[in-house]
C-alpha positions in Angstrom: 22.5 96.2 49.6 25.9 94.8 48.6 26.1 90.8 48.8 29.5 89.4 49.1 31.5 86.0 49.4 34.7 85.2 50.6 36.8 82.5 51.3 38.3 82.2 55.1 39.9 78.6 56.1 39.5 77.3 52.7 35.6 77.5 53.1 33.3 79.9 51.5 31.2 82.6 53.3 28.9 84.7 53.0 29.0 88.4 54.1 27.6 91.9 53.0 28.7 95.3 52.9 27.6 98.0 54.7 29.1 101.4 54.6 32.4 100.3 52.8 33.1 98.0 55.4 32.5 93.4 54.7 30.8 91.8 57.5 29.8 88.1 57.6 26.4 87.4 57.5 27.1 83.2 57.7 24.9 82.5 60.8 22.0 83.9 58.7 22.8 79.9 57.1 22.3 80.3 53.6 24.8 80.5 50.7 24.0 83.1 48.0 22.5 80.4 45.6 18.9 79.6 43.5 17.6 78.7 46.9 18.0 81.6 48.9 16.8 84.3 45.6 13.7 81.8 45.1 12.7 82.0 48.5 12.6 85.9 49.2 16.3 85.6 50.6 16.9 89.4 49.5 14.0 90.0 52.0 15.1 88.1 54.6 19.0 88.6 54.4 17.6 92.8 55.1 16.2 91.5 58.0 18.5 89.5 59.3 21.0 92.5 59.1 18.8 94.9 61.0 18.0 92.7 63.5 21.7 91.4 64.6 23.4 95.0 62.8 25.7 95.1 66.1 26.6 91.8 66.6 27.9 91.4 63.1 31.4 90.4 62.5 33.8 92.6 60.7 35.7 90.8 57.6 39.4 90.9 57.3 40.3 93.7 55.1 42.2 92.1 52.2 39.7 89.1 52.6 39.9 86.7 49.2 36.5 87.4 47.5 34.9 84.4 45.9 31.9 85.0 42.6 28.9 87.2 44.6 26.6 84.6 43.2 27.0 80.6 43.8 26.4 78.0 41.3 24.2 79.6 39.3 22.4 76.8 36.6 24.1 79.5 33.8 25.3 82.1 32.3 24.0 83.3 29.3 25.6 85.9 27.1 24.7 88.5 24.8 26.9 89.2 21.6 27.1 92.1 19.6 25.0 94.4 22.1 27.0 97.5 21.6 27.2 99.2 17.9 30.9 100.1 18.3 32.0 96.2 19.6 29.8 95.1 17.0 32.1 97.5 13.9 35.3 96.8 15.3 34.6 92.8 15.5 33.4 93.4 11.3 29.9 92.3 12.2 26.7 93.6 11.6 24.8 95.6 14.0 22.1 92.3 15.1 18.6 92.7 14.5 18.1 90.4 17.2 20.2 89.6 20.3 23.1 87.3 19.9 23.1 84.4 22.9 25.5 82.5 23.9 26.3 80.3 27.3 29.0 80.4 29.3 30.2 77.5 31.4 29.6 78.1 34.7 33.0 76.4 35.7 34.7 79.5 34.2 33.2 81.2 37.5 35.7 82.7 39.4 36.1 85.2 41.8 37.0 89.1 40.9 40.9 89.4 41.6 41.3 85.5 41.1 44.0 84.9 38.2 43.2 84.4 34.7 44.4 80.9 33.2 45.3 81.4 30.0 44.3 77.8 28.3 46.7 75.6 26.9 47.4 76.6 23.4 45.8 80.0 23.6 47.3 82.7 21.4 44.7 85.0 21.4 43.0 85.6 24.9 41.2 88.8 25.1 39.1 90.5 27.5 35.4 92.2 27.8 33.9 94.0 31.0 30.5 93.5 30.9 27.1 94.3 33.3 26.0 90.9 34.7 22.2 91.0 35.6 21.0 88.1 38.5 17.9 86.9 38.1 15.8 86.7 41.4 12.5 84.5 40.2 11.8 81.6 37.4 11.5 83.2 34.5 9.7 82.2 31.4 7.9 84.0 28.6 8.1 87.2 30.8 7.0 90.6 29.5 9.2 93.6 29.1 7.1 95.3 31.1 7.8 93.2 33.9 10.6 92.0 33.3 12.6 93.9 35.6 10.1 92.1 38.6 12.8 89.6 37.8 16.1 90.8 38.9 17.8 90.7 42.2 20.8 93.3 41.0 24.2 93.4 39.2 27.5 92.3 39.3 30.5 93.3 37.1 31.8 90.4 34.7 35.1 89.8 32.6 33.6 88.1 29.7 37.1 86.8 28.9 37.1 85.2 25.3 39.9 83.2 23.7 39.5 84.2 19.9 40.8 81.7 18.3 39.1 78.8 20.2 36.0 81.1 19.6 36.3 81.9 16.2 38.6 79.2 14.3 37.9 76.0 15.9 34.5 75.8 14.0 30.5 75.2 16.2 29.5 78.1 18.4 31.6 80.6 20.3 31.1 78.6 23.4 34.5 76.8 22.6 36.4 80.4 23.5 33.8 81.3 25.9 33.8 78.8 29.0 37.2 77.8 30.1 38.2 77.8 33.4 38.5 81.3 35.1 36.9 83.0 32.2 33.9 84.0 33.9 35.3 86.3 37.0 32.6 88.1 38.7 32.3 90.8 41.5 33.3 92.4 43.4 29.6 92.4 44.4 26.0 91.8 44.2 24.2 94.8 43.9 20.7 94.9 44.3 18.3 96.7 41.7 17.6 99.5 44.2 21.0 100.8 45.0 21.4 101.4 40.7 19.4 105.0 39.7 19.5 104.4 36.3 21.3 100.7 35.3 21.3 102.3 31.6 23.6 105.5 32.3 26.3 103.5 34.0 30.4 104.2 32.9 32.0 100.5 31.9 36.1 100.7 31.5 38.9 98.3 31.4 42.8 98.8 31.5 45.8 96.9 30.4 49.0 96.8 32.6 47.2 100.5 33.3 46.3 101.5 29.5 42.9 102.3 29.1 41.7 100.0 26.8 37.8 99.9 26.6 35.6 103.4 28.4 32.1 102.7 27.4 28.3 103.3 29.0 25.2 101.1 29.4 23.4 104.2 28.1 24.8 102.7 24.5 23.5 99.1 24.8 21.5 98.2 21.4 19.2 96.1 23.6 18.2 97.0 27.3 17.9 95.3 30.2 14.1 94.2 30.9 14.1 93.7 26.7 17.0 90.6 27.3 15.3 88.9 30.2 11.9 89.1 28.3 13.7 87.9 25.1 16.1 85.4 26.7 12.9 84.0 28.3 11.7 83.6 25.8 14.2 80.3 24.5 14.9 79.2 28.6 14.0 79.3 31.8 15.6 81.7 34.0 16.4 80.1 37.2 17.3 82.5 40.3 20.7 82.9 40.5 21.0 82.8 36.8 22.9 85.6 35.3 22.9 87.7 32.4 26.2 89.2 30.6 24.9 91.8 28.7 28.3 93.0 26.3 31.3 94.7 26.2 32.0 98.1 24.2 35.0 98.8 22.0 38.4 98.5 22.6 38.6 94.6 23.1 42.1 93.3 21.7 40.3 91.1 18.5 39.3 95.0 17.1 42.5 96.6 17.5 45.0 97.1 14.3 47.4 95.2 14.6 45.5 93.1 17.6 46.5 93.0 21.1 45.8 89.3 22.9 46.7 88.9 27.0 49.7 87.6 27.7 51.3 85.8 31.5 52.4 89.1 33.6 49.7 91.4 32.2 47.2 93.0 34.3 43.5 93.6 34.1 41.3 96.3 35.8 38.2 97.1 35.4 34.8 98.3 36.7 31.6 99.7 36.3 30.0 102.6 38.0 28.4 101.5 41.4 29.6 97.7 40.6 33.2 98.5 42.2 36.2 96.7 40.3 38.0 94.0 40.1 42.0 93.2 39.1 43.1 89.9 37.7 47.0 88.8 36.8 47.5 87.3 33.8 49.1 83.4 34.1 50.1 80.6 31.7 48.0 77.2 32.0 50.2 74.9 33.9 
């Protein structure tokens, strides 16, 4: 199943799609939030869809998609978690995962606009796999670890270097400012992915491929980060998981290569669909 929301009237909605084609699930009268995954909602959206399947309304193609997930409690990164980012950034390969939050006001939605903050010189981007947590998780096993997730969405972990990496503290600073965090197009549930480690990441840049990766090269995998990031804080449902970016970000290029108003962003991920986001200065 593929979970979507959308704005119509200056209101959020929610909606699914079936087929290729949106439809708006909004009389099933729940938003896509830590109520509806902590109460079975995957369960009960399926059944709601087979139930009124031909009564459902189509959604306006060219719709304006809002984050597949809403108000999640956070979003918590992982650094580092492919050996090539890791060269090109000049860090070590980490023995451990590298966390890090994300504010969850950078949410956006997929083809919103990036904001490039107010004295930003060095905006840069990252396509990651987002994992969504389903249950409350804490001091879960590997092994079950993946009892956990609801699905994946695709994620622009967009970073501002400087603020990240100059300002002093944690990389939070670069991290969480607003429209940072896009995410979608959609929610994909755990069953629609064969194998969630032998999925193609990319991203281009005004159309130049910049970063052509796969999960298959994460250093840590997927049940290993929920068990591990359970392991510091409860998981919440609705809480996602931004599991890295491969090569080709602009901080590893010689001479580097930082986003600028009027570029363009594409990206994707293998089953996740893609997103587009224009480039515009803070005003």
């Amino acid at each position: 199943m593929k979970l979507i929301r959308y704005i119509e009237n200056n209101k959020e909605r929610t909606g699914v799609v079936i087929d290729g084609a949106m439809f708006d699930t909004n009389e099933f009268g729940e938003d896509y939030n830590e109520h509806f995954f902590a109460t079975d909602g995957l369960k009960r959206l399926t059944q709601f869809i087979e139930t009124n399947k031909n009564s459902l309304q189509s959604v306006l193609d060219g719709a304006k998609l809002a984050s597949p997930v809403a108000r999640p409690s956070k979003i918590v990164c992982i650094g580092l978690n492919y050996a090539d980012h890791a060269k090109e950034s000049g860090a070590a390969v980490p023995t451990e995962p590298v966390v890090f939050l994300k504010s969850t006001t950078a949410i956006c939605g997929p083809n919103d606009d990036i904001v490039i903050p107010r004295g930003s010189e060095k905006t840069d981007w990252e396509v990651e796999l987002a994992v969504v947590i389903e249950k409350k998780a804490s001091y879960v096993t590997e092994a079950e670890a993946m009892d956990y997730v609801a699905g994946y969405c695709l994620h622009n972990d967009v970073s501002e270097r400087a603020f990240q990496l100059e300002r002093n503290g944690t990389w939070d600073k670069g991290k969480g400012c607003d429209t940072f965090a896009p995410l979608g197009p959609w929610l994909v549930t755990k069953d629609e992915i064969a194998d969630v480690h032998n999925l193609r990441l990319w991203l281009t840049l005004n159309g130049k491929t910049m970063q052509s990766g796969s999960t298959s090269n994460l250093i840590f995998n997927i049940p290993f980060l929920v068990s591990y990031v359970s392991m510091f804080m409860t998981l919440l449902p609705g809480d996602i998981i931004s599991t890295g970016t491969p090569a080709g970000v602009g901080l590893g290029m010689n001479p580097q290569l930082y986003l600028k108003p009027g570029d363009v962003v594409e990206l994707g991920i293998d089953g996740l669909g893609t997103s587009k986001q224009n480039l515009v200065a803070y005003s």
